[in-house]
C-alpha angles and dihedrals in degrees: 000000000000094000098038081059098046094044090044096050093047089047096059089039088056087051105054088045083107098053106038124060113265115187123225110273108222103218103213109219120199120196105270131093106241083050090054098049092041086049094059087035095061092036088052086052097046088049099037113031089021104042092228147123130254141171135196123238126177122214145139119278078258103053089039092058098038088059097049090046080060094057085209102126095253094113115358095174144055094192095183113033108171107207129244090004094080087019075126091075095032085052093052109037108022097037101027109019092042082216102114131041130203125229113245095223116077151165127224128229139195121209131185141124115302123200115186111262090262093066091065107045109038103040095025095244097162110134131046087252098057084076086066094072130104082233086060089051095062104033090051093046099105094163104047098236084116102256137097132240137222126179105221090184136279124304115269088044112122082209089057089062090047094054098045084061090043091060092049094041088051093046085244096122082068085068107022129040118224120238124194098188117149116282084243093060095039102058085049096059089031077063097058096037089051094041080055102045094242130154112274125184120186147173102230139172146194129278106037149116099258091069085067102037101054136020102253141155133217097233107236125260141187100273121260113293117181087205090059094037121079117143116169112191135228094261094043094057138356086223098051094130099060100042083040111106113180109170107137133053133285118277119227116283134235107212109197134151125246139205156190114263094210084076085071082076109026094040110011092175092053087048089053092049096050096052089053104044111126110182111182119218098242101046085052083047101052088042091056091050098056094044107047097020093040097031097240129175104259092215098045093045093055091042088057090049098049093049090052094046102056098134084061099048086054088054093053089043092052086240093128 
């Protein structure tokens, strides 16, 4: 009975769109490329199953949290929230602040630090400690200034703070120094230093293109100790870095969107939808990988997904 309600009242809220006055919904979209194309996949439903208008801002997870905080319609949706990376926003405005709802549908994801095959098997680079190591020094050194490197994300990640922390908690910022370039810039210089064979440390996660574009492996880590894992972000104190431990693996991820709870009022359809969005990994995968391996047109691409997955738009929707 619940879900013939539920169905029932977002159908005929999908029906009177026409007729009442839906606001824009301004689609936040983080750097990365599973938040972009969530981002365009969640804009083409709202104007094309919804009826509706939406717009695409960037913008930091900060910046992305604090709008919809506002309720203002600078930013209405989170479309990539990583959980508990960024559990410092959910917990403020979503558990304390009431602002911001999360959708109940979700994806998980898996994060750690990924070496090329090569790496593995022909200098025997396996585990996260094998990076504190003078040899690791050397093979990770692509500049010549006789230090490693290791990318630990792009600024404005909350993963990136937690790695950071990572590198320092495991003693591998003695070998290799931590870089924090944007993921565009990374993954060109990533394909120079895999097209040479060099030593290439990274902070990855699933899912993602690079899985698909080169062989890699996730080194392996203690597994996740709560004990042994304490990270304090950057908006919960100035002094995070130092009251921050990090000394186990990720755990595994929950991916879900979020969204402004003003929308309840000023779009109620597009309210509805959100809370019932239920992207899966592989399909997010596979999209990634069209869009930034083959060079596809990120709209067209999710406009041809969503045309072929109809079934899971109506679901979404609460249509079937």
């Amino acid at each position: 009975m619940k879900k013939l309600t539920l169905t029932t009242t977002l159908a005929l809220t999908i029906a009177t769109t026409g007729a009442m006055a839906q606001e824009k919904v301004m689609v936040g979209e983080p750097s990365w490329p599973g938040a972009k194309i969530m981002s365009r996949i969640i804009g083409q439903v709202i104007e094309t199953r919804l009826g509706g208008e939406a717009d695409y801002a960037p913008g930091a997870n900060a910046v992305i949290f604090a709008s919809m905080d506002g309720g203002r319609g600078d930013i209405d949706v989170h479309p990539d929230v990583w959980l508990p990376n960024q559990s410092s926003f959910t917990n403020e405005y979503v558990d304390e602040k009431g602002t911001v709802s999360l959708s109940t549908g979700s994806y998980e994801g898996r994060a750690g630090i990924c070496v090329p095959n090569y790496m593995v098997e022909e200098h025997n680079i396996k585990s996260i400690f094998d990076l504190a190591t003078p040899m690791a020094q050397e093979l990770f050194d692509s500049d010549g200034d006789g230090k490693g490197e290791i990318w630990v994300g792009a600024s404005g990640w909350a993963s990136t703070n937690t790695f950071k922390v990572r590198v320092r908690d495991y003693g591998i910022e003695t070998f290799l120094e931590p870089t924090t370039e944007d993921e565009t810039v990374f993954y060109s210089r990533l394909k120079d230093l895999v097209d040479q064979k060099k030593g290439a440390a990274f902070y990855c996660y699933a899912p993602h293109y690079v899985h698909a574009l080169y062989p890699v492996t996730i080194l392996e880590e203690p597994e996740n100790d709560p004990n042994t894992y304490k990270m304090v972000q950057p908006d919960q104190d100035a002094d995070w870095y130092n009251k921050s431990r990090v000394d186990s693996g990720e755990p595994v991820k929950t991916v879900t969107v979020a969204y402004s709870n003003s929308l309840n009022e000023r779009n109620p359809a597009a309210a509805s939808f959100l809370a019932n969005i239920d992207m899966s990994a592989q399909s997010l995968s596979e999209l990634t990988y069209k869009v930034v391996v083959q060079g596809g047109d990120i709209n067209e691409v999710v406009a041809e997904w969503i045309e072929n997955n109809g079934d899971i738009v109506d679901g979404w929707l609460g249509l079937i």
